[in-house]
py3Dmol code that shows the C-alpha trace and the ligand (Angstrom):
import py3Dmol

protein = """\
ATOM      1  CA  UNK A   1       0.000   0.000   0.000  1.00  0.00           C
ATOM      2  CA  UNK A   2       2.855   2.579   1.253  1.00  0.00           C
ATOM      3  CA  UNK A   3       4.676   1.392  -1.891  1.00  0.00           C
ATOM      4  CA  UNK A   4       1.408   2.249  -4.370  1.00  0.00           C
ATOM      5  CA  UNK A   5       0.931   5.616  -2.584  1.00  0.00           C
ATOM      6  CA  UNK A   6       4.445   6.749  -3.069  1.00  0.00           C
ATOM      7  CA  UNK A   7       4.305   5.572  -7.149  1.00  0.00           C
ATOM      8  CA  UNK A   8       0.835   7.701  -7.674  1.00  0.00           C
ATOM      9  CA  UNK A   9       2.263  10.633  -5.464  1.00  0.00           C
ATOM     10  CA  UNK A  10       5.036  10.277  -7.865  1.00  0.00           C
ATOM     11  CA  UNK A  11       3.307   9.881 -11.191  1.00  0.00           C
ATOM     12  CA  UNK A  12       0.389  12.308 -10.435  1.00  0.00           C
ATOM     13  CA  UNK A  13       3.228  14.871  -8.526  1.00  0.00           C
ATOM     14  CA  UNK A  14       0.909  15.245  -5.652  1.00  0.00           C
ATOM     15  CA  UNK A  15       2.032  16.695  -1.964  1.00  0.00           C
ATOM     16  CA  UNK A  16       0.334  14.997   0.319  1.00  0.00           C
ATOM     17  CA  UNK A  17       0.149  16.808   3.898  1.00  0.00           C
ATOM     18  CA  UNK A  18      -0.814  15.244   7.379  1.00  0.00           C
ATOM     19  CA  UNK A  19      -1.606  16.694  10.568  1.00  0.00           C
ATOM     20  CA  UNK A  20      -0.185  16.082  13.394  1.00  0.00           C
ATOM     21  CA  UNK A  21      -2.499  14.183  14.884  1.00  0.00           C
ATOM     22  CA  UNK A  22      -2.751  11.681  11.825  1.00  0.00           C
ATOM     23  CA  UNK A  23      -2.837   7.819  12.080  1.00  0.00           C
ATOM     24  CA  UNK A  24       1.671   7.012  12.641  1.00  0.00           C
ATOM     25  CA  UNK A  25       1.552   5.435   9.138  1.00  0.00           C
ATOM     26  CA  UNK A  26      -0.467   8.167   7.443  1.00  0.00           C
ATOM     27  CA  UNK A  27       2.064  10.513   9.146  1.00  0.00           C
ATOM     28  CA  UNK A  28       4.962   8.064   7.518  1.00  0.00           C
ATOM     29  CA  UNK A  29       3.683   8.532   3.714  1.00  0.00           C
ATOM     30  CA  UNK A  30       3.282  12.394   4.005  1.00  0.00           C
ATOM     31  CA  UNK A  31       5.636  14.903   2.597  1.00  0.00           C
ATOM     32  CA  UNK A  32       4.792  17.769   5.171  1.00  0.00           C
ATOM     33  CA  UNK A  33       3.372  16.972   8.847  1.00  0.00           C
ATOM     34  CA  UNK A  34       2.535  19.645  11.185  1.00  0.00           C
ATOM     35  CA  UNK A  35      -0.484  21.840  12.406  1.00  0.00           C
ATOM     36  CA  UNK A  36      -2.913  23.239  10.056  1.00  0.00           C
ATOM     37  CA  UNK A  37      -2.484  26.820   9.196  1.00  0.00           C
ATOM     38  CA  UNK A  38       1.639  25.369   8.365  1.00  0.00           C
ATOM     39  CA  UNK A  39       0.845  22.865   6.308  1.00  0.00           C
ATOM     40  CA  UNK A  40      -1.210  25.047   4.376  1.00  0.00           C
ATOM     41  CA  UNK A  41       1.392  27.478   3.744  1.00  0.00           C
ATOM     42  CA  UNK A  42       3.710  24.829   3.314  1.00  0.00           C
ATOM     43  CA  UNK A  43       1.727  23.773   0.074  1.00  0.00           C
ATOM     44  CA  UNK A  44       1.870  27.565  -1.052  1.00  0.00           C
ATOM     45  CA  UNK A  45       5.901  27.684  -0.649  1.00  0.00           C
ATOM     46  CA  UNK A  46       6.123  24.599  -2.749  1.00  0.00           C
ATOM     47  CA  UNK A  47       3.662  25.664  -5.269  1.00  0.00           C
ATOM     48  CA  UNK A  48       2.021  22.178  -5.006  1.00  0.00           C
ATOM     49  CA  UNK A  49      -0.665  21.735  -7.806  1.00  0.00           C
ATOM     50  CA  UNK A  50      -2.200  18.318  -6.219  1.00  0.00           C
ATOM     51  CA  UNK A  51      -2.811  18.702  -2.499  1.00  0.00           C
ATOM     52  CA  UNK A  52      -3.867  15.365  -0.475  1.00  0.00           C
ATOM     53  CA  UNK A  53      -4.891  16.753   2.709  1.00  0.00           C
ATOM     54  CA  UNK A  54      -4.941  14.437   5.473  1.00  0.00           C
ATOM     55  CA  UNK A  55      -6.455  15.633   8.642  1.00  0.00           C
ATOM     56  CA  UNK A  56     -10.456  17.256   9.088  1.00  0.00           C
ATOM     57  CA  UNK A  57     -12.630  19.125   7.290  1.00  0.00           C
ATOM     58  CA  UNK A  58     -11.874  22.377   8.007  1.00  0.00           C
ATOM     59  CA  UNK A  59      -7.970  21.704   7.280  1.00  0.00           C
ATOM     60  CA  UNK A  60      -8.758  20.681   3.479  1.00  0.00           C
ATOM     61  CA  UNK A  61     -10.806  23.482   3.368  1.00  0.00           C
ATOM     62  CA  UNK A  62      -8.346  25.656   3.972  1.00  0.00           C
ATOM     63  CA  UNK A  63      -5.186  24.407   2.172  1.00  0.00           C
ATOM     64  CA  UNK A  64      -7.819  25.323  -0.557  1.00  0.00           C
ATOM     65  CA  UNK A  65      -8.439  28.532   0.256  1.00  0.00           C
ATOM     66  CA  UNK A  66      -5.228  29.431   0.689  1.00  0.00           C
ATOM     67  CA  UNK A  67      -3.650  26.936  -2.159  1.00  0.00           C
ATOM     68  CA  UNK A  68      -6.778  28.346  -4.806  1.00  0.00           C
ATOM     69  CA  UNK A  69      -5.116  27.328  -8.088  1.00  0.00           C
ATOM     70  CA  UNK A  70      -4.007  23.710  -6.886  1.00  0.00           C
ATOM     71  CA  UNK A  71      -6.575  20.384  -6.776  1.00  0.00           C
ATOM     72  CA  UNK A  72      -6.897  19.812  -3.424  1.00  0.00           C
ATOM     73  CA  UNK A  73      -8.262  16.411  -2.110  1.00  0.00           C
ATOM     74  CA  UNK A  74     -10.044  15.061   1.281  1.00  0.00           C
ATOM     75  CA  UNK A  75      -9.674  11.388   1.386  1.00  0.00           C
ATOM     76  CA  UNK A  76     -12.229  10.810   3.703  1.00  0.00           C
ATOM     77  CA  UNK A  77     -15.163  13.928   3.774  1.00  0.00           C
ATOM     78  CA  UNK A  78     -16.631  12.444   7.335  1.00  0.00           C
ATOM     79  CA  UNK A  79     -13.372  13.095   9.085  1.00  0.00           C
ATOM     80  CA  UNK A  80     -15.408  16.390  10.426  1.00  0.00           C
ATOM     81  CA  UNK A  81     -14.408  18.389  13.336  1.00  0.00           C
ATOM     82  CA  UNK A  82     -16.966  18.828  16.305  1.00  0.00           C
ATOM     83  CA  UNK A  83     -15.506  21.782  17.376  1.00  0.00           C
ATOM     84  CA  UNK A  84     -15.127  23.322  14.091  1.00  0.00           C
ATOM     85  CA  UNK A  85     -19.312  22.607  13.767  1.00  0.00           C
ATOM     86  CA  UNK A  86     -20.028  24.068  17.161  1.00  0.00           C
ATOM     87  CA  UNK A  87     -20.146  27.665  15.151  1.00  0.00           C
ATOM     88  CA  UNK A  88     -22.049  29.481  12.887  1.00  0.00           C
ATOM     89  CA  UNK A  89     -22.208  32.431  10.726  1.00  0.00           C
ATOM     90  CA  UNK A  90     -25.777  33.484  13.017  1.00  0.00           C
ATOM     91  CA  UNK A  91     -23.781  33.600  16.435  1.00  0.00           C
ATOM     92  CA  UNK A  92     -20.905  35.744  14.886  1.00  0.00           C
ATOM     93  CA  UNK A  93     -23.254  38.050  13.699  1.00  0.00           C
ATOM     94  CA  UNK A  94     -25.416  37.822  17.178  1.00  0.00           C
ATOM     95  CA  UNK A  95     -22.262  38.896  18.691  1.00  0.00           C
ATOM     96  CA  UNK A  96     -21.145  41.354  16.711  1.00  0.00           C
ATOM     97  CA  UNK A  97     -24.713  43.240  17.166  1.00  0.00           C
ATOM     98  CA  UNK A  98     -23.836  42.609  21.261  1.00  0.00           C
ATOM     99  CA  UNK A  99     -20.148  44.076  21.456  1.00  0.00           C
ATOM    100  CA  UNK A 100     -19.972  46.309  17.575  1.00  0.00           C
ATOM    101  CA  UNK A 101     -16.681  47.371  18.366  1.00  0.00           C
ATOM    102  CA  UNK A 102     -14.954  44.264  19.353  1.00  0.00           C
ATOM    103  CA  UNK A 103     -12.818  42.769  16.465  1.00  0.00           C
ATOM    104  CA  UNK A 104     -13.607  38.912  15.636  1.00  0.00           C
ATOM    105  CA  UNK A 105     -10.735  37.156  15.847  1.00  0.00           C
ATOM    106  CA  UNK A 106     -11.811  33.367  14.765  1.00  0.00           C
ATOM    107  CA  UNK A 107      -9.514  30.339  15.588  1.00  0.00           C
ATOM    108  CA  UNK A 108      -8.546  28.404  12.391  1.00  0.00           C
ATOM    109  CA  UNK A 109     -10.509  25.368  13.489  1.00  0.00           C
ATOM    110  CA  UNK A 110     -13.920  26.435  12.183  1.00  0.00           C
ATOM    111  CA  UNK A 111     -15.737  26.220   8.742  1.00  0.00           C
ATOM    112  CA  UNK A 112     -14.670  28.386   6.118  1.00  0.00           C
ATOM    113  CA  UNK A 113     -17.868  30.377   5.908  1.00  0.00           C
ATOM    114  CA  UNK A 114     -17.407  31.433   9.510  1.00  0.00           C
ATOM    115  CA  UNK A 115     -13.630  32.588   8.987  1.00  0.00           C
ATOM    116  CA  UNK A 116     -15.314  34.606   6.147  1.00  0.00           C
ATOM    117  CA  UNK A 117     -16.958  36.796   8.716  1.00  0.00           C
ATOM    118  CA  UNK A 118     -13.505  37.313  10.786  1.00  0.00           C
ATOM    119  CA  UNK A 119     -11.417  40.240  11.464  1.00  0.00           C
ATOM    120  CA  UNK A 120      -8.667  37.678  11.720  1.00  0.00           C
ATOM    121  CA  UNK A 121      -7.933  34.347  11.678  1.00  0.00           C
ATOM    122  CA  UNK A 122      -5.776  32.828  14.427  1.00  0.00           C
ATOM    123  CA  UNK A 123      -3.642  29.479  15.150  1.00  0.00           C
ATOM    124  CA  UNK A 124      -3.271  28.440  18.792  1.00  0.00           C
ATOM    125  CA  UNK A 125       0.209  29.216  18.426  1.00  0.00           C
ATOM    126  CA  UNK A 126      -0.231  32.651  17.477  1.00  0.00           C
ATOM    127  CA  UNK A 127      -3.696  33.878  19.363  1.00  0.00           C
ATOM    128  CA  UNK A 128      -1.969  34.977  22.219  1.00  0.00           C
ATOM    129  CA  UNK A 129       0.138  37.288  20.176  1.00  0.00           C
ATOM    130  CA  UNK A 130      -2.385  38.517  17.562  1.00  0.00           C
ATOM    131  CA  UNK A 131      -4.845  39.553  20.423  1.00  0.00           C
ATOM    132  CA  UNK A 132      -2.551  41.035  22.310  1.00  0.00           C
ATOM    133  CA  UNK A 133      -1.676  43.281  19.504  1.00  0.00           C
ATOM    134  CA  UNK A 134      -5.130  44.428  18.904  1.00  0.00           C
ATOM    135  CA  UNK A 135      -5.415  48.093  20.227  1.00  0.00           C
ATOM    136  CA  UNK A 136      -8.932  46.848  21.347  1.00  0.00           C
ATOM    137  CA  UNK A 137      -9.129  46.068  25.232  1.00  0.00           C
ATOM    138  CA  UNK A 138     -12.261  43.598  24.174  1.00  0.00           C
ATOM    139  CA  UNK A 139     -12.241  40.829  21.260  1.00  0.00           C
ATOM    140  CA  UNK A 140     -14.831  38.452  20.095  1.00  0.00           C
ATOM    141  CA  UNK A 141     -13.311  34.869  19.856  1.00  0.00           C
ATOM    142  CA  UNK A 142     -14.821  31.700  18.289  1.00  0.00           C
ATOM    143  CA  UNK A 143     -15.092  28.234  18.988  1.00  0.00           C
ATOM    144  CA  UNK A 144     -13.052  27.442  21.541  1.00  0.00           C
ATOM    145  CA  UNK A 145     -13.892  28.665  24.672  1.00  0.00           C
ATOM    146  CA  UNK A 146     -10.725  27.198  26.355  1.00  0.00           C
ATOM    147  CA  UNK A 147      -8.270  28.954  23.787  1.00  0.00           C
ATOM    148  CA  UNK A 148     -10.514  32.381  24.421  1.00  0.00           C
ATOM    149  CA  UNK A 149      -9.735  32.139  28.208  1.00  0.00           C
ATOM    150  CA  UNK A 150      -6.139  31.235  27.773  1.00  0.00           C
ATOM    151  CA  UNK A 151      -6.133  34.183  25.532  1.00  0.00           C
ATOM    152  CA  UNK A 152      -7.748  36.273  28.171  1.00  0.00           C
ATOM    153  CA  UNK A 153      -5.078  35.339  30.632  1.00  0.00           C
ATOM    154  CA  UNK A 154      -2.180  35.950  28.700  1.00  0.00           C
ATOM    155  CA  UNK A 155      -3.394  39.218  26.813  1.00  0.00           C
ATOM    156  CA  UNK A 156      -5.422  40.984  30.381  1.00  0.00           C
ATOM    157  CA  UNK A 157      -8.278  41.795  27.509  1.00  0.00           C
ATOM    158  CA  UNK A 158     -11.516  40.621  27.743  1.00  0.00           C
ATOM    159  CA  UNK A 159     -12.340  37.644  25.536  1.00  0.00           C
ATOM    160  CA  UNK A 160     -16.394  36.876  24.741  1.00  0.00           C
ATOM    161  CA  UNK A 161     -16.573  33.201  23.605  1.00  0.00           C
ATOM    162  CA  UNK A 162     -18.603  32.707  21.064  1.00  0.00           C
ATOM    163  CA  UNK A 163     -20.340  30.399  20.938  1.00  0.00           C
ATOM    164  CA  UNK A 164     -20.247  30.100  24.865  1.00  0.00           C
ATOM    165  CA  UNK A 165     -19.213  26.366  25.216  1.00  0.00           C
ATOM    166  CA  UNK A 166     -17.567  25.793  22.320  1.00  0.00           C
ATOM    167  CA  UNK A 167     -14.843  23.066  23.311  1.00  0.00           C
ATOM    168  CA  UNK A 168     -12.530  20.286  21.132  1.00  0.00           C
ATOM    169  CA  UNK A 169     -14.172  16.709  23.013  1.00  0.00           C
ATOM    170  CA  UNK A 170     -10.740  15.026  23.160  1.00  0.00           C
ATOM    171  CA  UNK A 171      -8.798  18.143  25.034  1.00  0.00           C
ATOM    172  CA  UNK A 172     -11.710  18.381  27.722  1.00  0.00           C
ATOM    173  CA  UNK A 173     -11.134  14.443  28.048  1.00  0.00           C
ATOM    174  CA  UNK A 174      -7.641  14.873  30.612  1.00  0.00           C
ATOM    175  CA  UNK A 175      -8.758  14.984  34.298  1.00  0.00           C
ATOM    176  CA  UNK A 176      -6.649  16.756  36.408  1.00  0.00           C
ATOM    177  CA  UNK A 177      -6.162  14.084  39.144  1.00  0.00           C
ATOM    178  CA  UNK A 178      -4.843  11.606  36.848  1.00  0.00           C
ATOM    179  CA  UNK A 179      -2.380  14.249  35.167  1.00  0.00           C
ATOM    180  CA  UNK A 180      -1.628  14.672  39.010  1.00  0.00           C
ATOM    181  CA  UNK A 181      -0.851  10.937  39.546  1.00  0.00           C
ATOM    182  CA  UNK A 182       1.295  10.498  36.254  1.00  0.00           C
ATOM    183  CA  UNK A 183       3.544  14.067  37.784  1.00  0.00           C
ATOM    184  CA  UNK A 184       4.056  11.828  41.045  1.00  0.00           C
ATOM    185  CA  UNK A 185       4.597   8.543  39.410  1.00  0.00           C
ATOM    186  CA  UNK A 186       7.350  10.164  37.092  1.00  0.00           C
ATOM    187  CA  UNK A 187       8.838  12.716  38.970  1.00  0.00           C
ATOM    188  CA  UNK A 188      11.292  14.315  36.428  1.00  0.00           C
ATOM    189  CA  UNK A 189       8.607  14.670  33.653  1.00  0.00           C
ATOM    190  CA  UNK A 190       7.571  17.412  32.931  1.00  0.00           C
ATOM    191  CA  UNK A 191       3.839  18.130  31.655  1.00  0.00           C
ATOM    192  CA  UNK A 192       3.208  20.046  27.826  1.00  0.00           C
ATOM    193  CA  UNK A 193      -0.610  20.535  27.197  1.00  0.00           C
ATOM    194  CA  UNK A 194      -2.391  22.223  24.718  1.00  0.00           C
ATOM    195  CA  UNK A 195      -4.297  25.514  25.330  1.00  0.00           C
ATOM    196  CA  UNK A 196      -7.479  24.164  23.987  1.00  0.00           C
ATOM    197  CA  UNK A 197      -7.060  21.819  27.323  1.00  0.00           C
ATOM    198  CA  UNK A 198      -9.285  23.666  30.295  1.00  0.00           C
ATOM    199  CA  UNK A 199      -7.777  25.896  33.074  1.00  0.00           C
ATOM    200  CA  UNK A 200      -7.614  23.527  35.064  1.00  0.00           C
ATOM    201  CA  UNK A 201      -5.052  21.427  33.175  1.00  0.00           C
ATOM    202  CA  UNK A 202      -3.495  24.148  31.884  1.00  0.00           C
ATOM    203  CA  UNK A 203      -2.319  25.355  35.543  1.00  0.00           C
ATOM    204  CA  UNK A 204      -0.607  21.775  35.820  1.00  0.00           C
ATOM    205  CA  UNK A 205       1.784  22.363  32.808  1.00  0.00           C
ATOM    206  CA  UNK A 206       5.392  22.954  32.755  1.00  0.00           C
ATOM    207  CA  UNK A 207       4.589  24.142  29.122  1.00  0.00           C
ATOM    208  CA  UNK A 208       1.187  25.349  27.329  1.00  0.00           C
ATOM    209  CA  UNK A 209       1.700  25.469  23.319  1.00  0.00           C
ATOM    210  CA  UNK A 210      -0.172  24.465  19.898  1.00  0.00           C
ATOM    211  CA  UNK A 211       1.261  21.387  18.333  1.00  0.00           C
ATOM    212  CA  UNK A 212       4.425  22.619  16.259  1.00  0.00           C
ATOM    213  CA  UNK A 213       5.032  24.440  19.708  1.00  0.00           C
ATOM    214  CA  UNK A 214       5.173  21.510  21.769  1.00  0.00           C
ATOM    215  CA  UNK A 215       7.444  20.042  19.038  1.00  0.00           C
ATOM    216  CA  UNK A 216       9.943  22.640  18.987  1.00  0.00           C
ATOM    217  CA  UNK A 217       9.800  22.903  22.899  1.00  0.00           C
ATOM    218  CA  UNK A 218      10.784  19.160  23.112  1.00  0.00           C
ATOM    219  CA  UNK A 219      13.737  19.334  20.781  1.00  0.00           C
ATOM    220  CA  UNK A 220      15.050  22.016  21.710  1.00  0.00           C
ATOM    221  CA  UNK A 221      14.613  21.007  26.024  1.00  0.00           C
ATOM    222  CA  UNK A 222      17.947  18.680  26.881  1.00  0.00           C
ATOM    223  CA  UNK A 223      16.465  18.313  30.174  1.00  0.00           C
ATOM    224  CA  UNK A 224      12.968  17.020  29.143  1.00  0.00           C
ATOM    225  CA  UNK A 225      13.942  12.768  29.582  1.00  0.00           C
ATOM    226  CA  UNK A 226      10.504  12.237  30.233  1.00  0.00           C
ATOM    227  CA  UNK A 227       7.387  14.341  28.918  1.00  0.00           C
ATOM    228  CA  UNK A 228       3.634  13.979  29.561  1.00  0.00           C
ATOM    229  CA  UNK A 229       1.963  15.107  26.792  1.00  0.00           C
ATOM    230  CA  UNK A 230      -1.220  16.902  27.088  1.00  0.00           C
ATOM    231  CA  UNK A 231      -2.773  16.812  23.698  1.00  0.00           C
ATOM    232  CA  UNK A 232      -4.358  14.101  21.323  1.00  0.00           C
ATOM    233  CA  UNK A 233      -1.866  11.338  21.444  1.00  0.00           C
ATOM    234  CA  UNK A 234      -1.081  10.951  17.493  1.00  0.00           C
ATOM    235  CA  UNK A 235       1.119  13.501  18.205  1.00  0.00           C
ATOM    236  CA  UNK A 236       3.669  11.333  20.248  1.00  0.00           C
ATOM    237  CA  UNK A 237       4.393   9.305  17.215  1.00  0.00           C
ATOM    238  CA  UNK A 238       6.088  12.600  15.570  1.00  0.00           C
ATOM    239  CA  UNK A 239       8.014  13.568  19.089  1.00  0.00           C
ATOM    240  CA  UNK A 240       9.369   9.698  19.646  1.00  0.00           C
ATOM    241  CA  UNK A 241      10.384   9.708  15.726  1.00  0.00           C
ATOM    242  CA  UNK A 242      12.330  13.105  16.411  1.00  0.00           C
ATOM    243  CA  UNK A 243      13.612  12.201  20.182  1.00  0.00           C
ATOM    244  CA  UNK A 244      14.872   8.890  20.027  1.00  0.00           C
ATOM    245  CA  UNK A 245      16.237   9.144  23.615  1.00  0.00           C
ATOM    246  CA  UNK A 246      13.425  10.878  25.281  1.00  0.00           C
ATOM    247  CA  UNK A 247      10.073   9.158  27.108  1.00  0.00           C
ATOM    248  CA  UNK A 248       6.459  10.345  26.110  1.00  0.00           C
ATOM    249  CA  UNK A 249       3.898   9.112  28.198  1.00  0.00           C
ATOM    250  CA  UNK A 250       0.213  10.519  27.084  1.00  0.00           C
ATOM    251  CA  UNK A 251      -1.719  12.300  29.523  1.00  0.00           C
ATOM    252  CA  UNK A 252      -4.549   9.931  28.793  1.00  0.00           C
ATOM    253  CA  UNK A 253      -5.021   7.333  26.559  1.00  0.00           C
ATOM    254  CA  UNK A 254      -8.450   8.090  25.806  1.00  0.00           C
ATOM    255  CA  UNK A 255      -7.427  11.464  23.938  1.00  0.00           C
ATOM    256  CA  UNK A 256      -7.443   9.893  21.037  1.00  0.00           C
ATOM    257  CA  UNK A 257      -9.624  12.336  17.575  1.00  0.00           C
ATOM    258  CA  UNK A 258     -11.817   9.463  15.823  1.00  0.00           C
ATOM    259  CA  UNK A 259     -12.371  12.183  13.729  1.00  0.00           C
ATOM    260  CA  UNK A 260      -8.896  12.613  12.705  1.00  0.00           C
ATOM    261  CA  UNK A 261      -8.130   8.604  12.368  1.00  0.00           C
ATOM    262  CA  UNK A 262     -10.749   8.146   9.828  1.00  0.00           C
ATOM    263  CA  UNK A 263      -8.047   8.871   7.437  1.00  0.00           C
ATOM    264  CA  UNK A 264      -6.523   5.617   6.490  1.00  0.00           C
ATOM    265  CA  UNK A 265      -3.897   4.497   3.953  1.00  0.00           C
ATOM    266  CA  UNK A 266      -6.719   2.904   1.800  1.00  0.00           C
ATOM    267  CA  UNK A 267      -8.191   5.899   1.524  1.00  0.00           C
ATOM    268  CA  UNK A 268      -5.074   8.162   0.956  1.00  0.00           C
ATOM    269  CA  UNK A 269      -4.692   5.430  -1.594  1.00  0.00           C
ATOM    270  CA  UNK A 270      -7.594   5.963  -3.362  1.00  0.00           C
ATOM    271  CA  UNK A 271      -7.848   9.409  -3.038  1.00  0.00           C
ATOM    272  CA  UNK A 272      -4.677   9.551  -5.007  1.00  0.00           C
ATOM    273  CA  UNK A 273      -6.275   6.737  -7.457  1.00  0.00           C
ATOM    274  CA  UNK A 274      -9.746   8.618  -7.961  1.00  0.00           C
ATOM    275  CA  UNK A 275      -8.508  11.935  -7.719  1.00  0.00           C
ATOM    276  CA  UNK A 276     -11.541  12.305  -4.367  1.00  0.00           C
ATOM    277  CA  UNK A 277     -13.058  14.225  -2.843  1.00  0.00           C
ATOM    278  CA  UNK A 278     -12.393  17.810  -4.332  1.00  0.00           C
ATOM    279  CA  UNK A 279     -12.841  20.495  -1.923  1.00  0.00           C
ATOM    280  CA  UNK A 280     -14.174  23.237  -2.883  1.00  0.00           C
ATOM    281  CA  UNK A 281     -14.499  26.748  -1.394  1.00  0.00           C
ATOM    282  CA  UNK A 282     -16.843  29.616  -3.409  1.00  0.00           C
ATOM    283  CA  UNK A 283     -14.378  32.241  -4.691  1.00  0.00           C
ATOM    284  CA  UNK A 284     -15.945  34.842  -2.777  1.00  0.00           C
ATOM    285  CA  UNK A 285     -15.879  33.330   0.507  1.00  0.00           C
ATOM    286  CA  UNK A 286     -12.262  32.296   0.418  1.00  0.00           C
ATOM    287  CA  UNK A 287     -11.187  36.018  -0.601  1.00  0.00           C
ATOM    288  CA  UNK A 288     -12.842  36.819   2.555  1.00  0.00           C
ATOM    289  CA  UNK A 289     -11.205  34.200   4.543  1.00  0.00           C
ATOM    290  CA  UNK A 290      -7.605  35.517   2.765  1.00  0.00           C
ATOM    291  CA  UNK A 291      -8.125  39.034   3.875  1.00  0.00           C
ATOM    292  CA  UNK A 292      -8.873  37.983   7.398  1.00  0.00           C
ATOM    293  CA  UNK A 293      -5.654  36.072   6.996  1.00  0.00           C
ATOM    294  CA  UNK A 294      -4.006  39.078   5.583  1.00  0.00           C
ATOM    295  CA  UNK A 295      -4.861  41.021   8.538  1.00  0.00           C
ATOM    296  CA  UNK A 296      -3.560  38.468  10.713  1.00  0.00           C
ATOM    297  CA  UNK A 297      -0.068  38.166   8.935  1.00  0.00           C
ATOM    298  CA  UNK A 298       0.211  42.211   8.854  1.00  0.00           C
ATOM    299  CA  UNK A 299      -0.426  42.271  12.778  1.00  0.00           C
ATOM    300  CA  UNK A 300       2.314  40.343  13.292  1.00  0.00           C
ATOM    301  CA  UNK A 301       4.836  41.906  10.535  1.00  0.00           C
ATOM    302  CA  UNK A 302       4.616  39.718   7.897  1.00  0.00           C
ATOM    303  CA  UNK A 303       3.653  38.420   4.794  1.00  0.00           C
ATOM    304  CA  UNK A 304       1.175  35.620   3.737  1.00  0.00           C
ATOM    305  CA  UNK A 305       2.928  33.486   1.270  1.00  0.00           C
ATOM    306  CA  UNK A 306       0.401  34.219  -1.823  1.00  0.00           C
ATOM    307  CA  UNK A 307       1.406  37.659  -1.571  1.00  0.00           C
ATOM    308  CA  UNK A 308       5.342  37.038  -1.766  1.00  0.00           C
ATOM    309  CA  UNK A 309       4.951  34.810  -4.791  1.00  0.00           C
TER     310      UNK A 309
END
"""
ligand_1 = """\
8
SF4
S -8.561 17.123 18.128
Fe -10.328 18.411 18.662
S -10.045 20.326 17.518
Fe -8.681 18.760 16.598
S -9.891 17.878 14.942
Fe -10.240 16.568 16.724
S -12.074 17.423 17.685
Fe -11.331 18.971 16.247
"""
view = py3Dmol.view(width=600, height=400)
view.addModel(protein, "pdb")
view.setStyle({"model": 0}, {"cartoon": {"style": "trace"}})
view.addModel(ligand_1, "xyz")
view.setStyle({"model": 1}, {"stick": {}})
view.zoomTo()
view.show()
């Protein structure tokens, strides 16, 4: 199968990216792993033409907004998000008509049609920074309430979650007193979770950071021997590749996407075979998304890759 994917990669001169996150042999057939928002710039650097996205909906989505003159491909369209779904266009207007002067500043986990109605679009590794930015003392922040709050605490603004509960269901899964049990069982780890975890866990960690955070913190720590890792556990395939000599215990095995292992090698396979499933954004509503991408890239003094070709 590996074989067979690498020949039609070859012959049909397809990238094929994977999310962290992805199944470890879905991760091993990929060109580019990381987080999202990277791999979709990523795609743009290399001026890939044939995109095989592996990871959820909203990450095809937008490797093709951002990637709009290249085929790109979702080999499985029910690897959905829940978190991504737990927003709509209705409650960003709603809260808009509630705070009119708050920018919307809209997490890149959420459909495409929602980042349409965004100020900016933010990563979980750049949020903090973005907000903090913002001469506004109040922002309006979708889905994740979690990431909002973190947000709050690290920026001193006031962040309205919208929609109010809006929450990924495998980083609410870690309970503290088991995190607290693991940190007394191995006494020289030291915890890394993911701000879309809940306060709670948050306050436990040694290090809070989005995936490609989390990986650069662990390479570059020569005292991290041992690491309990706070985030969906696909991700400890990637660190164990990278840090031969270091330990990576999940926080808890149960943090495990469904949504994000739906993508197997049969179906990157014949995704690559088929040439399915096309995503597809309306024109207009990815030039919306781009600008609130735009915006994003010129808070933070740089350029978005479509503009630098
Ligand atoms: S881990 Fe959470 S945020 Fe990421 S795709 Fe799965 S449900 Fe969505």
């Amino acid at each position: 199968m590996v074989d067979e994917i690498l020949r039609l990669k070859r012959e049909r001169g397809a990238v094929i990216l994977a999310h962290n996150y992805q199944l470890p042999e879905v991760q091993d057939v990929a060109d580019f792993v990381g987080d999202s928002l990277e791999l979709s710039i990523k795609a743009a650097e290399v001026g890939a033409k044939l995109i095989v996205f592996c990871g959820v909906d909203f990450m095809a989505e937008q490797a093709a907004v951002i990637n709009d003159s290249a085929t790109v491909l979702h080999p499985d369209p029910d690897a959905r998000c829940p978190m991504a779904a737990m927003i709509s266009v209705d409650d960003i207007r709603r809260a808009r008509k509630l705070f009119p002067r708050a920018p919307v500043v809209i997490y890149v986990n959420s459909p495409a049609v929602v980042k349409a109605e965004a100020d900016y679009v933010v990563t979980s590794a750049n949020a903090v920074d973005v907000v903090k930015a913002l001469e506004s003392d109040v922002v309006i922040f979708g889905p994740d309430r979690h990431l909002a709050e973190y947000v709050a605490e690290k920026t001193g603004k006031i962040v309205v979650p919208v929609p109010p509960n809006g929450h990924c269901p495998v980083h609410i899964r870690f309970r503290a007193d088991e995190v607290r049990i693991l940190k007394s069982l191995y006494r020289d780890a030291v915890f890394i979770a993911h701000p879309e975890c809940p306060a709670e866990i948050r306050s436990l960690a040694g290090f809070v950071g989005s995936t490609s955070q989390m990986i650069r913190f662990v390479k570059g720590c020569d005292s991290c021997r041992q690491v309990i890792v706070g985030t969906e556990i696909g991700i400890i395939h990637r660190l164990a590749k990278e840090n031969p000599d270091k330990v990576f215990i999940p926080a808890s095995t149960s943090a495990i996407c469904t949504d994000m292992k739906r993508i197997t090698l049969e179906k990157v396979y014949r995704s690559l075979r088929d040439g399915v499933y096309r995503v597809e954004v309306p024109r207009e509503i990815a030039e919306r998304v781009k600008r609130a991408i735009e915006n994003t890239f010129r808070v933070l003094g740089r350029e978005p890759p479509w503009l630098r070709r």
